[in-house]
C-alpha positions in Angstrom: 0.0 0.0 0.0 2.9 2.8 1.0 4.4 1.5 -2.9 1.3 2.6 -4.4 1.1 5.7 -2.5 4.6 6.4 -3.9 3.6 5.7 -7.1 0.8 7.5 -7.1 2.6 10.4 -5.7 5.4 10.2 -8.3 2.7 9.7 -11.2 0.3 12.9 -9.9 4.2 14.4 -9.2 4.7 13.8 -13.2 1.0 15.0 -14.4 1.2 18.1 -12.7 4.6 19.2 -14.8 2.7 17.8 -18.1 5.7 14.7 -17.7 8.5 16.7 -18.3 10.6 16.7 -15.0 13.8 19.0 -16.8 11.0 21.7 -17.7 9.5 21.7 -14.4 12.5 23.3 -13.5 13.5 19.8 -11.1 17.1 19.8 -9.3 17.3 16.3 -9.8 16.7 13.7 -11.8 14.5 11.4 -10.4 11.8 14.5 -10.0 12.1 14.1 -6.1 13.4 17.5 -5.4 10.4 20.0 -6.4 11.7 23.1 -4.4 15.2 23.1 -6.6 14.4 24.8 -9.7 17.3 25.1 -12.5 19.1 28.4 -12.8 19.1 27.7 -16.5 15.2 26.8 -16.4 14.7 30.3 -14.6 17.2 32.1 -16.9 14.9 30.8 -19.9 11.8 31.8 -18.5 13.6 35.6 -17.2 14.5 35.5 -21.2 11.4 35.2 -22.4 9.7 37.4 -20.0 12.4 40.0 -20.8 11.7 39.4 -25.0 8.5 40.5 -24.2 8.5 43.6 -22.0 11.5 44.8 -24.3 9.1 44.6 -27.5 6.6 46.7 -25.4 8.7 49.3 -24.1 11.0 50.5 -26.9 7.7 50.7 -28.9 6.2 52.5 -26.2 8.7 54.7 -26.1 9.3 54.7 -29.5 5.2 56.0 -30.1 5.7 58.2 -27.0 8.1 59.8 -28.4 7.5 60.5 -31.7 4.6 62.2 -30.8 6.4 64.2 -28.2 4.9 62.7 -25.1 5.8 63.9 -21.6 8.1 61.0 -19.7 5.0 59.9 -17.6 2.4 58.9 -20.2 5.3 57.8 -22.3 6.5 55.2 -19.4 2.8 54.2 -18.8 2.6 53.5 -22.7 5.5 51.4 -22.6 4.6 49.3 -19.5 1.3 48.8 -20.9 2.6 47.4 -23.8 5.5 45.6 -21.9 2.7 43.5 -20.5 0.7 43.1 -23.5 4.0 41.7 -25.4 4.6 39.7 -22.4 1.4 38.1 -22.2 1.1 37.4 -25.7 4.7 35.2 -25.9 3.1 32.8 -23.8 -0.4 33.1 -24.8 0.0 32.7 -28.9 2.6 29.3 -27.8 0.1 27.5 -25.7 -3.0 28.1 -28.5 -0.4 27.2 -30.6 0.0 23.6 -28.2 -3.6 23.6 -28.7 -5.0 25.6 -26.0 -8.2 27.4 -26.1 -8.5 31.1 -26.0 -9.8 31.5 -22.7 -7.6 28.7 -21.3 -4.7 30.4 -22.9 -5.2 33.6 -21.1 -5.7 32.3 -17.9 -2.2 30.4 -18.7 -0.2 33.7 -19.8 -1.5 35.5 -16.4 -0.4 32.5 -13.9 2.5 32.7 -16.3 3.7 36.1 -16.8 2.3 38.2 -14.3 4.2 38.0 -11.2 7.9 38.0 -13.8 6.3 40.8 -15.7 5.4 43.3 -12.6 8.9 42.5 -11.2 10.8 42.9 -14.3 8.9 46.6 -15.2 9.6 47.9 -11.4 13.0 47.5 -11.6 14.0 48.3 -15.1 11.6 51.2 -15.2 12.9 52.3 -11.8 16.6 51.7 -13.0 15.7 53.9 -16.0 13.9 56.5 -13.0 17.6 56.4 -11.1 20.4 56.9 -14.3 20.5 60.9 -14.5 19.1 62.6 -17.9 18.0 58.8 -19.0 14.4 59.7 -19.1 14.8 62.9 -21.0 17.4 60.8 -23.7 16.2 60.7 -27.2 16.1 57.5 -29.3 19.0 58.8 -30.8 21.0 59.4 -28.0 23.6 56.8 -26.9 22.1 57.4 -23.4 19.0 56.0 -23.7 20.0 53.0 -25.4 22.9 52.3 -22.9 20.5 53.1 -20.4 18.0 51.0 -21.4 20.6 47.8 -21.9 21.7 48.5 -17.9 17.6 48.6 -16.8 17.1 45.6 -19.0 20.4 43.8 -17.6 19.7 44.8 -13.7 16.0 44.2 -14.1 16.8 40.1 -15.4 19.4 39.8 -12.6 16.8 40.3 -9.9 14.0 38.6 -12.0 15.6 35.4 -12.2 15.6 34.3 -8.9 12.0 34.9 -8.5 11.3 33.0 -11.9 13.3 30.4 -10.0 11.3 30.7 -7.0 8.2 30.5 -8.8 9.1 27.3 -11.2 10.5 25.1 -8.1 6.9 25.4 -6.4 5.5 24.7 -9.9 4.1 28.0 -10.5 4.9 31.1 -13.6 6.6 29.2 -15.9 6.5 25.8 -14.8 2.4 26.4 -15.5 3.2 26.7 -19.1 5.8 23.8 -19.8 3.5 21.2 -19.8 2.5 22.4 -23.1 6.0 22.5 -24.6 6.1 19.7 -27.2 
């Protein structure tokens, strides 16, 4: 009887990362060791939140600024769109996996949301705390430099809370079990 409880355990243990232990973000091998997520599994997921809220805020401030924006709705702009980008990494790959819409979205936000907020409070504050960066022009090696050291700072904090969050099979790990 305690065998089939293990088994059981291990099996439900398997199901609940879609039976892929190595993208559950595991330490070990034998999928014993949930709280140990992969620095390399958080690093991948920090990536992929980063893609996204990069896409969202150079357009953002790309659009607020070519229409002469003030820094404030200029930054709101961008984080919008930083979490629209975000959310829409993971949400067009699980409907691709065969999700449905509304299942998709709910996958994004257990997702993205918590790697997202995280990643926009400290690169946009970052951005807030290098002098004349938010008064830089696209075309000024300051903002782009600038930008590169929030983005940089902002997926050095990140990470460990990705980490945090895939080795109690939450963000990320949600969305692995739909990785083919």
């Amino acid at each position: 009887m305690q065998h089939e409880a293990h088994a059981h355990h291990q099996h439900s243990d398997h199901i609940a990362h879609g039976g892929h232990e190595a993208h559950a973000g595991h330490g070990g091998h034998d999928g014993h060791t949930p709280d140990k997520a992969s620095w390399a599994m958080a690093a991948k997921a920090t990536l992929h939140c980063l893609t996204g809220c990069a896409i969202g805020e150079v357009l953002g401030m790309v659009i607020g600024t070519s229409l002469g924006w003030d820094n404030a709705p200029t930054m709101v702009l961008a984080i919008v769109l930083a979490f629209l980008f975000g959310y829409s990494l993971t949400f067009w790959a699980v409907v691709r996996a065969g999700l449905t819409l509304k299942a998709a979205v709910g996958v994004a936000l257990a997702a993205d949301t918590l790697s997202i907020t995280v990643m926009e409070v400290v690169d946009n504050g970052v951005l807030l705390l290098v002098p004349g960066a938010m008064d830089a022009h696209l075309t000024d090696a300051l903002f782009w430099g600038a930008l590169a050291f929030a983005f940089l700072v902002a997926f050095l904090i990140t990470t460990p809370v990705n980490k945090w969050m895939i080795g109690r099979g939450k963000g990320h790990a949600v969305v692995h079990q739909y990785h083919h």
